[in-house]
Structures are given as C-alpha cells and as structure tokens.
C-alpha positions as CSV (number, residue, x, y, z in Angstrom):
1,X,35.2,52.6,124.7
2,X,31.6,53.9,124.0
3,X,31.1,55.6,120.3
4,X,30.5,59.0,121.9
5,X,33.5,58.7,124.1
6,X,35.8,57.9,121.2
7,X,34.3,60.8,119.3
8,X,35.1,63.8,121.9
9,X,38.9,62.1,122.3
10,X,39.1,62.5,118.7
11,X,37.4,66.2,118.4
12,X,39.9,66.6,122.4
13,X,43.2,65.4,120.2
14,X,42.2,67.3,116.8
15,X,42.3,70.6,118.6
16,X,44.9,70.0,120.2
17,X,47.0,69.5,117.3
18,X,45.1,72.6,115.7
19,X,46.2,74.8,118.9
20,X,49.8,73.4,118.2
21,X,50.0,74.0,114.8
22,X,48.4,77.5,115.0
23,X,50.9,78.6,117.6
24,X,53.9,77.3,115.9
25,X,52.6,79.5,113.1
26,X,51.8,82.6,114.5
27,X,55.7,82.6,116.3
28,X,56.8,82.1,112.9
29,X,54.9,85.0,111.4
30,X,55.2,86.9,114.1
31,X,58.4,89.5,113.8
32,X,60.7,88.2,116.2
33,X,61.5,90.5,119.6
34,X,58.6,93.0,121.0
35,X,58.9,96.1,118.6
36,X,60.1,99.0,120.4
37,X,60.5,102.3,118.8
38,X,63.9,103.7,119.0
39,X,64.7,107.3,120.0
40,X,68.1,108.0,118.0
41,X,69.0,111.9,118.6
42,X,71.4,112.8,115.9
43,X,74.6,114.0,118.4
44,X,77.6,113.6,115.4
45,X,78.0,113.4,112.3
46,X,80.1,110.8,110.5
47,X,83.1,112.5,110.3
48,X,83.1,112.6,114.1
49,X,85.2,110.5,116.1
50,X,82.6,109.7,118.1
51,X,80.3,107.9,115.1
52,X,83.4,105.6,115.0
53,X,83.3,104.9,118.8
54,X,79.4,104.2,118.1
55,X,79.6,101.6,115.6
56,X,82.5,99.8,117.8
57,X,81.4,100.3,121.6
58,X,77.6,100.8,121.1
59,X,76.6,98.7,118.5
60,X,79.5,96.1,117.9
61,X,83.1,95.2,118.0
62,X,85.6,98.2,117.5
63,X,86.8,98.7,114.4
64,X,90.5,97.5,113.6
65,X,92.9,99.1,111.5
66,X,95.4,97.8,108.9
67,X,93.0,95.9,106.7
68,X,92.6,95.8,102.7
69,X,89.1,94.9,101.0
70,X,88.6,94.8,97.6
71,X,85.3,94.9,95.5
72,X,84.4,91.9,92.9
73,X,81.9,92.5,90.9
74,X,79.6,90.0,89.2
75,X,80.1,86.1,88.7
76,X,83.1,86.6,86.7
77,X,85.1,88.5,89.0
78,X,83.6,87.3,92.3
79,X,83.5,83.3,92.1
80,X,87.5,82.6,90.5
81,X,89.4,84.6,93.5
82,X,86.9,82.4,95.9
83,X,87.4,78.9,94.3
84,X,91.5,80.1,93.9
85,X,91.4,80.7,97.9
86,X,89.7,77.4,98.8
87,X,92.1,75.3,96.5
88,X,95.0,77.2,97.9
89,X,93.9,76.4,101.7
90,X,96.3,74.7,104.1
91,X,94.7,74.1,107.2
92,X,90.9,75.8,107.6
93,X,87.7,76.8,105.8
94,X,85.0,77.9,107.2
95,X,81.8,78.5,104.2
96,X,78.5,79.9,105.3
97,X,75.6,80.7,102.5
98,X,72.3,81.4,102.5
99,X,71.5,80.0,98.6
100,X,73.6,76.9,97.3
101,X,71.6,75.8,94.2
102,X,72.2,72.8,91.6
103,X,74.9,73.7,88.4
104,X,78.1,73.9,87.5
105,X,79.3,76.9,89.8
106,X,77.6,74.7,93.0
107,X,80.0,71.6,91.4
108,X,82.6,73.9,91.6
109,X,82.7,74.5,94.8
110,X,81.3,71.2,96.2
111,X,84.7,69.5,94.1
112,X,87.2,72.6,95.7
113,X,85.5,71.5,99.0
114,X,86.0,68.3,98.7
115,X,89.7,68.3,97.2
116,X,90.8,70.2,100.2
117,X,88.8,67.7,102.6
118,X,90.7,65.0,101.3
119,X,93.9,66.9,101.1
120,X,93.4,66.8,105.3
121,X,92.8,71.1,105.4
122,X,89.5,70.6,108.1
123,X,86.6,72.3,105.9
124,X,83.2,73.3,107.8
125,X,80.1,74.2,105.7
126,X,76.9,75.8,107.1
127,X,74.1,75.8,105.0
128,X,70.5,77.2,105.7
129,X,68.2,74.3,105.1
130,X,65.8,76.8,103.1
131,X,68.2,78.5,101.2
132,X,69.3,74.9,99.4
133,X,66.3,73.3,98.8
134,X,67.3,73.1,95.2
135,X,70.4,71.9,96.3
136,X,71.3,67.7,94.6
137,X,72.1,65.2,97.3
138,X,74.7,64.5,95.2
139,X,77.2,67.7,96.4
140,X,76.2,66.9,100.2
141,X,76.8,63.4,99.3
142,X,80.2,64.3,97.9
143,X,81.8,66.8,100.6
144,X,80.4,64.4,103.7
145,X,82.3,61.1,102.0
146,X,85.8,63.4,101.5
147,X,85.2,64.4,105.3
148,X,83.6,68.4,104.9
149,X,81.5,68.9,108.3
150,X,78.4,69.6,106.7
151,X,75.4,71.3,108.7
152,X,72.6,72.6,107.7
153,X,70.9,75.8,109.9
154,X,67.4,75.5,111.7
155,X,66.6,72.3,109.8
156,X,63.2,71.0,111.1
157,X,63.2,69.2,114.6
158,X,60.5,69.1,116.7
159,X,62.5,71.5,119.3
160,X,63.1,74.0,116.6
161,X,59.8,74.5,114.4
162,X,59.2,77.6,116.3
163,X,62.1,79.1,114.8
164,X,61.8,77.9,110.9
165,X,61.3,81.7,110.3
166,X,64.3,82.7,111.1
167,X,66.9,81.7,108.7
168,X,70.9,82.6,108.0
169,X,71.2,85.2,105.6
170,X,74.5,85.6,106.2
171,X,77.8,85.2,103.4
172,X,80.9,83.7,104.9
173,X,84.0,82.2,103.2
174,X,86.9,82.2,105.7
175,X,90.4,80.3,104.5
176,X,93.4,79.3,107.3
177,X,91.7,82.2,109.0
178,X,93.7,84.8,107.0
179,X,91.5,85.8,104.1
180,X,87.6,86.4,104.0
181,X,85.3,87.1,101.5
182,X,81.6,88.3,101.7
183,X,79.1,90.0,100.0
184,X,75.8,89.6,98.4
185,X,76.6,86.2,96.4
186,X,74.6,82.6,96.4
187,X,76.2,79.8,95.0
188,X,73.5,79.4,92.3
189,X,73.9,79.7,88.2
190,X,72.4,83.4,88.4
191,X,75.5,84.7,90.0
192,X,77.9,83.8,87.1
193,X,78.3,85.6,84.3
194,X,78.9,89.3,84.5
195,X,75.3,90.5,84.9
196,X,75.2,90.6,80.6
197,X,71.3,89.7,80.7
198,X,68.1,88.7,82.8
199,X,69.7,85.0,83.2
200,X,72.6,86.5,85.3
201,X,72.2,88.7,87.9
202,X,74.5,92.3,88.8
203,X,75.6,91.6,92.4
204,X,79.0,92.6,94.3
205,X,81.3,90.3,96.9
206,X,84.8,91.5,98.7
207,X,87.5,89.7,99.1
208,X,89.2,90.8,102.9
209,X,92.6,90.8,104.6
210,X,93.8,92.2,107.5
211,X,92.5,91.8,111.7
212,X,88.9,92.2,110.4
213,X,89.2,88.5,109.2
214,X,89.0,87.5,112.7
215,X,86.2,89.2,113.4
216,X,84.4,87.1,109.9
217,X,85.9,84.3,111.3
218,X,84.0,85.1,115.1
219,X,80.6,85.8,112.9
220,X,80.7,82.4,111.1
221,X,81.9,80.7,114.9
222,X,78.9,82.3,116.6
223,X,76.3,79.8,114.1
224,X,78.2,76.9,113.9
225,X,78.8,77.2,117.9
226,X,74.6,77.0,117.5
227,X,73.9,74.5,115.5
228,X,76.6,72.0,116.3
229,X,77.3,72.8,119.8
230,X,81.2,72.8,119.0
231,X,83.7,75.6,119.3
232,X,86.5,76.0,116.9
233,X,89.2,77.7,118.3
234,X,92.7,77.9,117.8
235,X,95.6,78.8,115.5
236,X,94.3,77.1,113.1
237,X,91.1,79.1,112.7
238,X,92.7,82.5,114.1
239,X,96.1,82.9,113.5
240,X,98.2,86.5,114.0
241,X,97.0,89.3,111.1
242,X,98.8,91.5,112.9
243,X,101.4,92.6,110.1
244,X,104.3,94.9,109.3
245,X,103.8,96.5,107.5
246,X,100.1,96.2,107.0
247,X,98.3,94.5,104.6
248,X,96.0,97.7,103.9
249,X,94.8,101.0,105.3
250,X,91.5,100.5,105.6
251,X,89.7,100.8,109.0
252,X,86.9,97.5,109.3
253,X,84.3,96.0,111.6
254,X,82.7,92.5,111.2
255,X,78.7,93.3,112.1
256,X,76.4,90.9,112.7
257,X,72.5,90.4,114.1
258,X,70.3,87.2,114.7
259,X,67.2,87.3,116.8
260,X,68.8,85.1,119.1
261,X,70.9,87.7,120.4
262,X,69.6,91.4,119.4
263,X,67.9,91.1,116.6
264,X,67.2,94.6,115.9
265,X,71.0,95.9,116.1
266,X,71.3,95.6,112.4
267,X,68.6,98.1,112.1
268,X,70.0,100.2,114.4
269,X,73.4,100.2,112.8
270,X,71.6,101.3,109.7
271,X,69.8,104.3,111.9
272,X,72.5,105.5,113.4
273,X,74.3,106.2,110.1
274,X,71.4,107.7,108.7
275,X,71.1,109.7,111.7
276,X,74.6,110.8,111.3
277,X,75.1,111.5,107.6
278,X,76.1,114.9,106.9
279,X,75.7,115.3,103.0
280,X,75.3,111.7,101.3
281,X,73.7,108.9,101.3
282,X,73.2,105.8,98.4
283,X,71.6,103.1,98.4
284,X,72.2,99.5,96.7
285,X,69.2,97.3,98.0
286,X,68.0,94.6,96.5
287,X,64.8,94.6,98.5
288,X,64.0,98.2,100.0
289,X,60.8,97.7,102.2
290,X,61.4,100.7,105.1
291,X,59.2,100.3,108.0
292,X,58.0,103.8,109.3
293,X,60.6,104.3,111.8
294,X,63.2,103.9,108.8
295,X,61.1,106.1,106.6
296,X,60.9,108.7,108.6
297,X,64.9,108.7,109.4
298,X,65.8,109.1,105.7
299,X,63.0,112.3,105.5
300,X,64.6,113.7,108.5
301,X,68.1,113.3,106.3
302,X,66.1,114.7,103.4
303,X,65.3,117.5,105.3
304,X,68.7,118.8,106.3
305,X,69.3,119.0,103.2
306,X,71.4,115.4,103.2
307,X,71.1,113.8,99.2
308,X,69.3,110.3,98.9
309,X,70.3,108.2,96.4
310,X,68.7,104.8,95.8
311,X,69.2,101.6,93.3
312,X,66.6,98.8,93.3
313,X,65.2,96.2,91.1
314,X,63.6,97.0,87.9
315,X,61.4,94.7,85.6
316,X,63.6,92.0,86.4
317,X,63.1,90.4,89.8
318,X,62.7,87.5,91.9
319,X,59.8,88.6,93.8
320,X,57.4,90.8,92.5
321,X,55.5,90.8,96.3
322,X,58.5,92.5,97.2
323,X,58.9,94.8,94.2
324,X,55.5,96.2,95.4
325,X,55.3,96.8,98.4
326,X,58.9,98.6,97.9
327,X,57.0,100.6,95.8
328,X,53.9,101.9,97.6
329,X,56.4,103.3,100.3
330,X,58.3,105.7,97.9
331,X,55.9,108.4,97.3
332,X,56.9,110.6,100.3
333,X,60.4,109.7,99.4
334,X,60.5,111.0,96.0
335,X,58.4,114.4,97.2
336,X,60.8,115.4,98.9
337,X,63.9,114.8,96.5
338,X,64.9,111.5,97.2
339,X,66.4,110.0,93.7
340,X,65.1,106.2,93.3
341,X,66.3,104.2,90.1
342,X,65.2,100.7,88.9
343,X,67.9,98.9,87.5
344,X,67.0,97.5,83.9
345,X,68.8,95.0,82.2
346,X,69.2,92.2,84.7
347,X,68.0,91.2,88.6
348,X,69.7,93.6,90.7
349,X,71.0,91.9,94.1
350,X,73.9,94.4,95.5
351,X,73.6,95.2,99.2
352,X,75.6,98.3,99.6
353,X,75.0,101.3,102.2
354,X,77.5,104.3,101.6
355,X,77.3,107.1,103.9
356,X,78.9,110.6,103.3
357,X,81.4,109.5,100.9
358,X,83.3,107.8,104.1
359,X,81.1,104.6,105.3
360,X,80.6,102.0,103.2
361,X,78.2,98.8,104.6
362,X,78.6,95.6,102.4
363,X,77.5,92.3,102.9
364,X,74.0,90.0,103.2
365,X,71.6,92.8,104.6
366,X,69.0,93.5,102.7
367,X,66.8,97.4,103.3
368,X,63.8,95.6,104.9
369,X,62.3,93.7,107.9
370,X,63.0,90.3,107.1
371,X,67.1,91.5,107.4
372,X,66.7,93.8,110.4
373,X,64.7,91.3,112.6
374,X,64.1,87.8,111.4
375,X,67.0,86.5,109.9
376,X,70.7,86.4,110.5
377,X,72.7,88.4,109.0
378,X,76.2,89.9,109.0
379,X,77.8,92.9,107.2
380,X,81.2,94.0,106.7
381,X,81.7,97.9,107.5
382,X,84.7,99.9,106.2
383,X,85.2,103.0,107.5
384,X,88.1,104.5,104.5
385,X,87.2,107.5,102.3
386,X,89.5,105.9,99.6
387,X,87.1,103.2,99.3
388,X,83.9,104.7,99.6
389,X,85.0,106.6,96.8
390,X,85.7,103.4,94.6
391,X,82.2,102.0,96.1
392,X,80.7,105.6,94.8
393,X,82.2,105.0,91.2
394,X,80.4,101.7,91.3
395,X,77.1,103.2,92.4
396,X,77.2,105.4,89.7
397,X,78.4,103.2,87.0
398,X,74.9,100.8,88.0
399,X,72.6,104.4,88.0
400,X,73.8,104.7,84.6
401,X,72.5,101.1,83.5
402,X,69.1,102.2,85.5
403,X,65.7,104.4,85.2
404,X,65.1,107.3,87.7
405,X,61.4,107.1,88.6
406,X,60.0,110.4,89.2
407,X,57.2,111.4,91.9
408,X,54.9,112.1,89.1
409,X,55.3,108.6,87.4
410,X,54.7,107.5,90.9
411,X,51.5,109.6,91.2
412,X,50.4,107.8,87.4
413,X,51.1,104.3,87.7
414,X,48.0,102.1,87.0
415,X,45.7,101.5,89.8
416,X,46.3,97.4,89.6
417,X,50.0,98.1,90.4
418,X,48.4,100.3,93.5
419,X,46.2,97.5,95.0
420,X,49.0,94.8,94.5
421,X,51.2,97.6,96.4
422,X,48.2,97.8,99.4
423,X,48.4,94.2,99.5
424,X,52.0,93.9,99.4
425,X,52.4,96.1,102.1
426,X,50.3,94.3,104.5
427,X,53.0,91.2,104.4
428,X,55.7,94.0,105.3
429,X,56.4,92.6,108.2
430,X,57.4,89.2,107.0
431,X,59.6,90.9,103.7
C-alpha cells in the first residue's frame, strides 16, 4: 500500500476510535433518562391514607404490616449483629455493597462468608466493581475457593462501557430470607468504631424482620437476576414471615430505583413526601446537592410554614467537590428559615429522610443526583410514628455534636470557597 494510502487509513482508524471513545464518554456523563420536570400537586398530607396508597401503588410495592426494624448506630453497634447473622445462617445469604475495602472488618466478613460457604448455607455476594477497587484478591480469592458466588456489578466489558457510570449504591444483607439489614454502611475500616474521631465515621444501619424482608430479598434478586442471568427463587430465599403473632408493628416498604428501570422514582419518592409533609421535615444526608426542582419543593414546604431541618458534613469529608457545591445551593434555603448544621467531629455518612414525625426513609440514598438518577439504589421506608420518633431522638442527639450555619455566615464566607462552589456546581449533574 502507497505511503499516502497507509496514512489516511491510519488518520480513517484514529477517528474512529476517537468518535468511539468520545461517545462512550459523553453516555457516561450524561445523567441517565431525558430530564423531565415533574408536576407533583400537593393533594394529602402524610397523615392521609392516601400518602400511604402513594408510596405502595404509585411509586412502589405496598407497604406490609407486622414488621420490626431497629436502628444500629456506628461500627460498634452496626457490624457484630451483621457478622452474628451470617454465622448463624442455615440455608441463604444474599450480600450486596457498594464499598468493600481492605482490613480487618472486610476479613471479617470475607472469613463469616466463607465459614458458612463451606458449612454448605449457598452464599451470593454482589459487589460494584468501583466500590472495591481497594478491595485484596486475597478475600475474593477466599470466598470463591469455599464456594461464595461472587459477582461483581457493571465490571468492564466491551457490551457494557456505556454504562460504567452507573453503579450499585445499594446495601443489602439478607440471611435464610428471614432477617435483613441495610443502611448507610461500607465494609471498610472507617465504619468501625463508634464515630469517636475523624478515622471513624458516624453512620446508621437497621437490622429488619418481618414480610418487608421479602421485599429486601426482591431488591437484591432484581441485580443479581442482571448481572448473572439467574433467578433465585424458592423457600430457601423466601420462606413464610407471615407470623402470629407478629414480629413487630411497624408498617414497611422495600424501595428501590436503577436507571435500568425508572431511574428517577427515587427522586420522586423523595418529592412526594416533601410535597406532603405537614409540619416536619429533617434531614441526614451525607451529600445534599438539590437540583432546582428539589430546591424549589423544600421552599414551597418552607413556605407553608413546614420546619426544615438538615445535617451534613462538616470539616471532615471525603469529597470536598461535593461539600461545595452543597454549599452554594443553601443560601435561599437558610433565608427562608431552613436550619442546616455541619456535623464536626468525624465524616458524617447517615442517609436518613424523616417526614412529619411519621415517615422515616433509611437506607443507601444519598440528597443528590448521582442517587436519584445514575446509580442504583434502594431504601427502606417505615411508615410507624413510634419509630420516627426514636429516628427524631437520633437526629437530635447528631444536631447536638454539629454547627448551625446561619444565612449571614453564608453571606461572609471567603470568596475562594465561592468560586470552588461555582465550579462545583457545574459537575452537579454527575454528584
């Protein structure tokens, strides 16, 4: 072939691959589904019978009765009733976590695993392939010789490097199909302890019984049904929770979104309890970055008179892009009496949404858009006043370890901190 001809097939082939590689990222960075703005009336309140109805018929599966969930909070309380569960299991587990990092909690549960693997209990771990890039070989190496089914979510193939983006959020422990946990817990060093300084973080998990396990069981199904192409079904992964009497009192609902398959409900779960609450609402979120269409929900709360109370990270944080463009969105917020506190001694990663003393949202979602559109996530609802209240206690208890920022601090931060906000804020749609 001529010089000149070999020449334009090269420049032909490099731009090519350019066009290839530019298109793989722009789906990447793009926010998932075509944005459309919602139009959410506010018809009830949560006190209604309807808002229940909602949240089971509109948005996801009904909400079941007879169930008992408790709060754990921090490493200490949250990580012994998990490992206890897995080393009690007879027949199933089913684990699914975002971050599973190197150290001795991640031993832990690789050797629990493992035990119960070998002890012939069929254990099935999903694992997003970001989430444990600091993961050793060693623990996969483990729990695939004792026989765990080990899969990892959206790991790069050629088929799937459109879709690197979008990543499983979601926290999932599921044993003989009877008890659950979930929360806002990665199996990493910073979640042991009990939040005592900057080297362990203050985050919250729940330990579940009752029907709702079922539906946790159904959430963790629906991702390993897409990765592996196999459905587990049976007794063995949902036995009867009916019970008499019942194991608790508690009203629950399993809720879960993935851009596969309505990626924006999340969001809209979250909307339509703003929309609905009636005199309260707080806020644990480890990353609040409100699009406009979320801001202007929680003003319209603000503005019948409904109180806003939020918790967020303080100095101590694992993303500072985040931390600022949270920030540069809280100005309109505080005008008009919304009370925002940074939490000081220690990373704060709780995920909790409680609504007029009556709703309570726990699990991996995090206040911004990489939750509500790009990855997959799934949160626990309990609809009990008994609990919210307990959840409220808890709420209050962090306020007091955090620092109310007032609208005229906000007005008087340094200009540097206001450019990084401006360019924070530009990557909103990715955080």
């Amino acid at each position: 072939m001529p010089k000149l001809g070999r020449s334009r097939w090269f420049i032909i082939a490099l731009s090519v691959v350019a066009t290839v590689v530019l298109g793989l990222v722009a789906l990447n960075f793009t926010a998932g589904e075509k944005k459309v703005q919602q139009q959410l009336p506010r018809l009830y309140a949560t006190s209604d019978p309807q808002f229940q109805r909602a949240l089971g018929s509109l948005l996801g599966p009904a909400l079941v009765d007879g169930n008992a969930v408790t709060e754990l909070l921090n490493g200490d309380q949250i990580f012994p009733p998990m490992l206890a569960a897995i080393k009690a299991a007879q027949k199933t587990i089913t684990f699914e976590t975002y971050i599973y990092w190197s150290g001795d909690i991640g031993k832990a549960f690789s050797d629990a695993l493992s035990e119960r693997a070998r002890a012939g209990v069929k254990v099935h771990v999903l694992l997003d392939w970001v989430g444990t890039a600091r993961m050793e070989d060693s623990y996969l190496n483990e729990m695939r010789a004792s026989g765990v089914q080990i899969e990892k979510f959206h790991k790069p193939h050629w088929y799937n490097l459109a879709r690197l983006n979008n990543r499983t959020h979601r926290k999932l422990l599921v044993v003989d199909g009877q008890v659950g946990f979930t929360g806002g817990v990665g199996i990493a060093p910073e979640w042991t302890g009990n939040a005592q300084d900057p080297d362990h973080w203050r985050d919250s998990h729940y330990l579940v019984r009752g029907p709702v396990v079922a539906q946790m069981q159904a959430t963790f199904l629906d991702n390993w049904l897409k990765v592996t192409g196999r459905v587990l079904h049976g007794d063995l992964y949902f036995p009867p929770l009916a019970q008499t009497p019942p194991v608790g009192t508690q009203k629950a609902q399993m809720f879960s979104s993935s851009p596969s398959s309505g990626s924006e409900s999340m969001q809209l779960m979250y909307h339509l309890a703003i929309t609905a609450a009636d005199r309260s609402i707080d806020l644990s979120a480890a990353y609040f970055v409100p699009d406009d269409l979320t801001l202007k929900l929680l003003m319209d709360a603000l503005g019948r008179g409904v109180r806003l109370r939020i918790i967020t990270p303080g100095e101590h944080t694992d993303t500072e892009t985040v931390k600022a463009a949270s920030r540069g969105t809280w100005g309109q917020l505080l005008q008009a009496g919304a009370e925002i506190h940074e939490y000081r001694h220690t990373m704060y990663h709780c995920k909790v949404l409680i609504v007029d003393n009556l709703l309570v949202s726990v699990g991996s979602t995090n206040f911004d858009n990489r939750s509500f559109r790009l990855n997959d996530e799934a949160n626990l609802n309990v609809y009990d006043a008994a609990f919210a209240r307990r959840q409220t206690q808890v709420f209050e208890a962090d306020m007091k370890r955090s620092e109310r920022v007032t609208y005229e601090a906000w007005l008087d931060r340094p200009w540097t901190e206001k450019l990084a906000e401006r360019l924070s804020g530009l990557l909103r749609s990715q955080l």
